[in-house]
Phi, psi and omega in degrees: 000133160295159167058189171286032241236309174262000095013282190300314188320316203280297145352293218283319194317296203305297175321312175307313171329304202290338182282322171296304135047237178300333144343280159317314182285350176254033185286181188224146157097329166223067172296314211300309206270329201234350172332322162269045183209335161294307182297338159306298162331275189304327161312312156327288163333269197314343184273328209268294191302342170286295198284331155305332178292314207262334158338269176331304193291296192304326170306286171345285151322314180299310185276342165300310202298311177269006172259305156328281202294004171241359186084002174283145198251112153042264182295323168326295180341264181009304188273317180314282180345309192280353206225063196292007180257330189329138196270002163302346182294314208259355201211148165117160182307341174267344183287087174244170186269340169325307199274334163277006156294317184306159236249317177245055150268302168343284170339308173297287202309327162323288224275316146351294183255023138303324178285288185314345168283316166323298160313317187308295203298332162304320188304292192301310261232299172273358161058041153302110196273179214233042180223308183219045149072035180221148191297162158297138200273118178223172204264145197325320194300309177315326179294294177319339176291331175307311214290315227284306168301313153327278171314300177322317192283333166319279174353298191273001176058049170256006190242326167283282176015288193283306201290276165334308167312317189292321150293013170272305185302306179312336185254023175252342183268320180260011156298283203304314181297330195293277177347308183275352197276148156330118194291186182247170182253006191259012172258064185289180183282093168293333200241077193281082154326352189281355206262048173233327150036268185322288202307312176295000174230345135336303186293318151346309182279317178306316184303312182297332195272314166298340196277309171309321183255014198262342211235155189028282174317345171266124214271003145326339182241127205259330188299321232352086166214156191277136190281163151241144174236095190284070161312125196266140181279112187244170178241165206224106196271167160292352173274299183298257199338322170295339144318324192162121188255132182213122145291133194222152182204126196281088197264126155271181174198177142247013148289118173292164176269209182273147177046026183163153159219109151172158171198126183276124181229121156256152180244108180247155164292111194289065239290148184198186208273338198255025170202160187240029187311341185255022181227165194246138191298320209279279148012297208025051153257143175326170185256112161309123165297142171306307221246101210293154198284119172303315208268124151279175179308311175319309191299337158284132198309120150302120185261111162299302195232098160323318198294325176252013184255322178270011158246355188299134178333145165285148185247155171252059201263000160099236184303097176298017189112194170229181188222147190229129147302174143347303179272004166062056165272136191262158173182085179239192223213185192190093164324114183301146133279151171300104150236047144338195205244333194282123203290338177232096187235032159324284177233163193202161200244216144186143184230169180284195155283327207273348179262014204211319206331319188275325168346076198304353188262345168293056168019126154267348148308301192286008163280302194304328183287339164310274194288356161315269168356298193289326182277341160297319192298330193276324183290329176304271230235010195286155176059352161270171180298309170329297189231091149318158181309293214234120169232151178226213175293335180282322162327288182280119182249181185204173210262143187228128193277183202263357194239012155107324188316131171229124192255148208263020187217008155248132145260140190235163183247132197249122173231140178251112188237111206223329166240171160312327181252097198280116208288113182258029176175117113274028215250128185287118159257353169268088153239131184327140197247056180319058181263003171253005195245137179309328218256150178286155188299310200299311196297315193314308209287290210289359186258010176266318185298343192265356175298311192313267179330300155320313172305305194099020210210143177277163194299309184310322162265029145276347156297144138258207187335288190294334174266356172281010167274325172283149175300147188314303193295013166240326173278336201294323205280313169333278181314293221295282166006266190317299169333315205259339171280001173283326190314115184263028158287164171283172204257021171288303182306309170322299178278001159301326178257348151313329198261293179351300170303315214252343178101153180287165163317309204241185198248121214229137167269322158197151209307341195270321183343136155319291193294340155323277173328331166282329159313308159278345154325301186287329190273341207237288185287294207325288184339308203293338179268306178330301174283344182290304181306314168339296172303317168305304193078015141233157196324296228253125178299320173324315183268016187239020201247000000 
């Protein structure tokens, strides 16, 4: 069979079934003989008839979904549906070959006709004819032999059987269809993150400022040589952060450190009287510590030289002090052990995205878990000294053991603080200025990486022909456009980077707006949690992190 052909088939099967069905449980003549066996039927029938109703939905559903990614109306679904002959099932604008690469298209149709085998054996087991859904026509001594065959298969529960299996298949088709489908507008965000923001870019801000006056530029620091302070970008649900806001950062040098040169540092904000940084704005209840606190504030160390604190052996005395901005915001901190994927991290290197992009050892879970990530990260940090609006793949780094292993589920941001004129890029400026394009920079930059990461491919080669011809602020957005309605991902992902390119619904004055933010919650990060979790194949984003 071509096409969605077995879709439809399975569409015509069920009635027919459900009508022999009844046939049989309303037969006349032979009440007498078979009476406690009718009301089995009908009991059957009605369960045949539940897996068909839910059938017909998730069918319903499945084809709406690909009728989007094909530019197909609806309404189309709709005549298919009434038409299980329709020759749009094997033929038409929805049979392209994009959709049956995907993976849980495969799927779908595998398990379809799996269903239909199941449906097949019912078809056999009751000698249904397969035209208007009535027994084959036979003569009494023949019907009782029938009927007779019929109660043996009752007995023996082969008709439940195959009927159960069939309610299996059917809740793995609205498990997948559910998944794959577009989120709603009526599935808003029970859990917003957006309203911890305020804090989470705070601290943010605080951190680049106290590294600026703590490292070189400072006579606190005696090495003067340049520190890179690699911050890893995480995404941050309202369910974590209301536990606890913790930054982590990977600082190199070019002094090794002891056993290894690099050291992984978390960082919390340290609630004290002249900031409420450690209270949830709405809430102003305290942050519940992961790991509950030895220490009062007092007891903790003021860190004069950052520089020598972070190279000195690690100790396990937990929390090293704090470090204070300018305004005298507490923040303190702990050297980290590694326990990543990299089987040799003793010393370790970092590449980029743009050098790993082809990579076959690159996931397509750990991709999708990637643009979670980046894009909770452009709301974290977007308009601070960390992520400028342009930014690209050449940006983002990840960490590499000496035996080639890269892990591909820390991502990093890299600031080099070495002068007074503290180097705020490697952050790409020459990256298309989308100004003729509706969509905001920070979005534009995360809706190119994310063609990239789909693609495998950099964005510059993904032009065709007419558009490497054209000036950049004319080809960029035109390709990311086309890219992405081409794009044969699901389609959370898909309008996701749809809304990046093309822009949000309302007009935003600034980036901090509530309501900005929520838009992008919803419009943006929620899809981008929807395919992770798909992939992952759990409920909870938290554990797919």
């Amino acid at each position: 069979m071509s096409g969605f052909e077995i879709v439809g088939v399975v569409l015509a099967v069920f009635p027919i079934i459900t009508q022999g069905l009844k046939f049989y449980s309303e037969g006349t003549g032979l009440v007498n003989d078979f009476f406690h066996y009718q009301h089995v039927l009908k009991r059957i029938g009605r369960g045949l008839a539940r897996e068909q109703t839910s059938f017909s939905n998730s069918c319903r559903r499945f084809m709406e979904d690909v009728a989007n990614q094909c530019g197909v109306g609806e309404e189309e679904i709709a005549e298919m549906m009434q038409d299980p002959t329709d020759p749009r099932w094997r033929e038409g604008d929805l049979v392209k070959e994009h959709v049956f690469c995907q993976k849980s298209v495969q799927e779908y149709i595998d398990t379809v006709e799996d269903m239909n085998e199941e449906l097949a054996k019912i078809r056999d087991l009751t000698a249904i004819d397969g035209d208007n859904g009535q027994s084959k026509p036979l003569d009494k001594k023949s019907r009782r032999r029938q009927w007779k065959k019929i109660i043996l298969v009752l007995k023996k529960d082969d008709i439940t059987r195959h009927l159960e299996e069939a309610g299996r298949l059917n809740t793995f088709l609205a498990r997948l269809t559910e998944q794959n489908q577009p989120i709603t507008a009526t599935r808003r965000i029970s859990r917003r993150s957006t309203k911890h923001y305020v804090r989470i870019r705070a601290h943010a801000i605080d951190l680049y400022e106290i590294f600026q006056n703590k490292f070189p530029a400072s006579s606190s620091c005696n090495c003067m040589l340049r520190h890179d302070v690699n911050m890893k970008l995480e995404f941050r649900s309202a369910k974590t952060t209301a536990k606890g806001l913790y930054f982590h950062a990977v600082f190199t040098s070019n002094i090794a450190f002891p056993l290894r040169n690099w050291r992984e540092i978390e960082m919390e904000p340290w609630k004290t009287d002249e900031t409420k940084l450690c209270q949830d704005t709405e809430r102003h209840a305290q942050v519940r510590f992961a790991d509950p606190p030895s220490q009062t504030a007092s007891n903790y160390e003021v860190i004069s030289d950052l520089c020598a604190t972070i190279i000195e052996p690690p100790s396990s005395r937990g929390w090293l002090g704090f470090i204070a901005s300018e305004k005298g915001r507490q923040h303190r901190i702990r050297s980290m052990e590694y326990h990543q994927r990299l089987i040799d991290f003793k010393n370790i290197d970092t590449v980029s995205l743009a050098q790993v992009l082809c990579d076959k050892s690159f996931r397509q879970e750990q991709r999708s878990r990637l643009g979670l990530k980046l894009a909770s990260s452009v709301m974290q940090l977007h308009t601070t000294d960390w992520l400028t609006d342009f930014w690209s793949k050449d940006d983002i780094l990840f960490l590499r053991s000496l035996d080639s292993t890269v892990d591909f589920d820390g991502p990093l941001i890299r600031r080099s603080f070495g002068t007074r004129n503290t180097d705020l890029t490697s952050i790409s400026q020459n990256l298309p200025r989308p100004w003729l394009n509706a969509s905001i920079p920070c979005l534009f930059s995360l809706g190119i990486v994310l063609l990239e990461l789909w693609y495998r491919e950099v964005f510059g080669n993904l032009k065709n022909e007419a558009e490497r011809k054209m000036p950049p602020e004319f080809s960029d957005p035109l390709a990311a456009r086309r890219l992405a309605n081409e794009m044969d991902s699901g389609p959370n992902y898909k309008n996701s980077v749809l809304r990046c390119i093309s822009g949000l619904d309302a007009v935003y004055t600034s980036l901090t707006e509530e309501k900005f933010q929520n838009e992008v919650e919803e419009k943006i990060l929620s899809p981008l949690e929807e395919d992770l979790k798909f992939y992952c194949n759990i409920t909870s984003i938290e554990d797919c992190i």
